[in-house]
Steps between C-alpha positions, in 0.01 A plus 500: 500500500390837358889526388499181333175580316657818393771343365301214350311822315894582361486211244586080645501425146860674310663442191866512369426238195233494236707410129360638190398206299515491128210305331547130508458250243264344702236595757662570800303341838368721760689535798336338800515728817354388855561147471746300696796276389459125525856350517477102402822303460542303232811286299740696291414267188126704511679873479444609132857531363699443755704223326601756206578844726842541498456551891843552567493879352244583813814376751648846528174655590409228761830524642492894496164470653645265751700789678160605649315244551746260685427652827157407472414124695354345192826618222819434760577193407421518108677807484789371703525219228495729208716742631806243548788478296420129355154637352439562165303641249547209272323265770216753554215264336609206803565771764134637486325124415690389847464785723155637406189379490261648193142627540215574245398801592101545461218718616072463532364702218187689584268169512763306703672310194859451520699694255842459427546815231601857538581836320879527443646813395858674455700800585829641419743749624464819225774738429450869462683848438538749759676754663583598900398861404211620282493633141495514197317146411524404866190602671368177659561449846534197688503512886632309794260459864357854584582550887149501582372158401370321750576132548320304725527091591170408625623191634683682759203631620282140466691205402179370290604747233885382507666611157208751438657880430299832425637819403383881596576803636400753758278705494513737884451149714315305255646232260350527165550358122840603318408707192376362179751585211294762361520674854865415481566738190414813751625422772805608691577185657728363196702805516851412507439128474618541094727183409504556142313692253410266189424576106210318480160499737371192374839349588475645844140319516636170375782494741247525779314207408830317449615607841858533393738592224825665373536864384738598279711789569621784294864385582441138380487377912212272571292514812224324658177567634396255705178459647470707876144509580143618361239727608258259651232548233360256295599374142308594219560424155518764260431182245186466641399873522573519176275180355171623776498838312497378174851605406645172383361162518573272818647247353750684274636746785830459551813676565586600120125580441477740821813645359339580201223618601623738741742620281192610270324666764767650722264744599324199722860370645404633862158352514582154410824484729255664808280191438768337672520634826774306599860669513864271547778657641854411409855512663856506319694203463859535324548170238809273570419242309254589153457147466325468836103595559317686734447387827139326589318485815679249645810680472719371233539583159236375195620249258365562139277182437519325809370773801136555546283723698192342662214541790707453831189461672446202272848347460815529701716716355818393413401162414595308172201473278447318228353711146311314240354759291526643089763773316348845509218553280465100353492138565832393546568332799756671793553296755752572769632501887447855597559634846212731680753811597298759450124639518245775378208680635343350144636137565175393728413122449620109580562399124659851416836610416704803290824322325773742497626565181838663534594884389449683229260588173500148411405334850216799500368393147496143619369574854228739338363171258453261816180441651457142479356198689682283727584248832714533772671179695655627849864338603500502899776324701466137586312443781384854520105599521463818215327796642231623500299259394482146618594219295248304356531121428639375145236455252439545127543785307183681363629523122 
């Protein structure tokens, strides 16, 4: 037990997500952390706009998603189905209304009401210049795992904490916390871990709260760096250091207005990245295909528009889930089947999820303006019970 504590002390809580958000249009909803996801099922006619999606241009990803999940008790069958020759995309809308069942998903706010509404969000994969040796304007380094992270599963130790992972170190016979970024900048245990050296250190910090994204080479060649693990310390956004000081106001603090200001006082670059202790690690993944994204959590690769991260503790991943939410940054309405492929150490809720937007300058300008209010409707196969929560019986909405 006095190991476990120790590594409890290392950090339960890490993050690999956290978007910058560019100020909405309208005022974004708080994001609602501790509750628990009510699942209610309910007829396809009551899912907002899912007459009008154009569902079949989410088959690809389902099907993709399909190649892990079909092992699993609860997808064989569904994913057997979608996987043979005869299906198509074109019958996607019937496919899902006869071999799924739909779910409202809800939650108790903090005086027990049900609420059915949730902070969505966006990310995008950026692309940024860099080198595989340092100089001239390449002096940013990005770093794979450091051979001294610790990870530890703390349900193999007590099955109660199944899916729970800490990271440290050792310290003579003692397990303590992984160092904080600032630490990081002095230390010796980086050495030799170099992937890339970058042009841009406010790239470098953006491609950490992405989690993943392409450098481009001196050459022309492309490469990936795909997410490989994090230091074990908590998330802390740089946003909100910056608003609590006084430095910009909260609810203009986004990712072009932390640009700016940082690159008027570059002199106070290091402070504001230390505020967030948390450091991602990358590996190297060669592009194939430059049409196809990174790979998620579960395993297979993002589709712009139609993957989403969310709270695995909260909603199965892999699941298809149903978006009915606004455009970045106004009131028009984007509704959409999305599939729940990825997650983030920032992605902590049961109405929450991060759209992603695809690659590029442009996904990042729309990804940055998207901080918006929305519902979620779980797809589960027929017959199936949705974990974690337990189903609770059809009733009315409360809009």
């Amino acid at each position: 037990m006095r190991f476990v504590a120790v590594i409890v002390v290392a950090g339960l809580l890490q993050a690999c997500g956290g978007k910058p958000a560019q100020k909405p249009a309208v005022p974004a909803p708080a994001e609602v952390i501790g509750a628990e996801a009510r699942f209610e099922r309910t007829d396809w006619s009551r899912i907002d706009g899912w007459v009008a999606d154009e569902v079949e241009q989410a088959w690809g990803a389902f099907v993709a998603g399909c190649g892990a999940l079909r092992a699993r008790p609860d997808w064989k069958n569904v994913c057997d189905l979608a996987r043979q020759p005869g299906a198509r995309s074109a019958d996607a809308r019937r496919f899902f209304e006869t071999q799924f069942d739909a779910y409202r998903i809800s939650y108790g706010d903090a005086n027990g009401r049900p609420k059915d509404t949730g902070l969505i969000t966006a990310y995008y994969e950026p692309v940024l210049r860099g080198a595989r040796t340092p100089g001239g304007a390449f002096k940013v380094p990005l770093y794979g795992v450091p051979d001294d992270l610790l990870i530890v599963d703390l349900g193999e130790l007590y099955p109660a904490l199944k899916g729970e992972r800490v990271r440290g170190r050792l310290q003579g016979k003692r397990v303590v916390p992984y160092y904080e970024r600032g630490a990081l900048e002095t230390n010796a245990a980086l050495k030799g871990k170099e992937l890339v050296w970058v042009d841009d250190a406010v790239d470098a910090f953006f491609l950490q709260i992405q989690g993943s994204g392409r450098v481009l080479l001196p050459n022309g060649q492309s490469i990936r760096l795909a997410y490989a693990d994090v230091n074990g310390q908590p998330y802390r956004s740089i946003g909100r250091y910056l608003a609590d000081r006084g430095y910009l106001p909260l609810e203009q603090t986004s990712a072009s207005s932390i640009r700016d200001w940082l690159a008027a006082h570059p002199e106070r670059s290091a402070e504001v990245f230390n505020a967030n202790p948390s450091v991602v690690f990358f590996r190297e993944e060669r592009i194939v295909d430059a049409s196809i994204g990174p790979k998620g959590a579960l395993g297979v690769p993002l589709t712009a528009g139609r993957s989403i991260a969310i709270d695995p503790r909260q909603l199965p991943l892999g699941a298809p889930v149903f978006l009915s939410t606004t455009a970045p940054g106004s009131t028009t309405p984007l509704m959409r089947l999305t599939l729940a492929q990825d997650t983030g150490g920032a992605i902590r809720g049961p109405v929450r999820a991060d759209l992603f937007w695809g690659l590029g300058h442009e996904a990042g300008m729309q990804a940055g303006n998207m901080k918006q209010e929305g519902r979620l409707w779980l797809l589960w196969p027929k017959g199936r019970t949705p974990p974690p929560a337990t189903v609770a019986t059809p009733g009315p909405t409360t809009r």
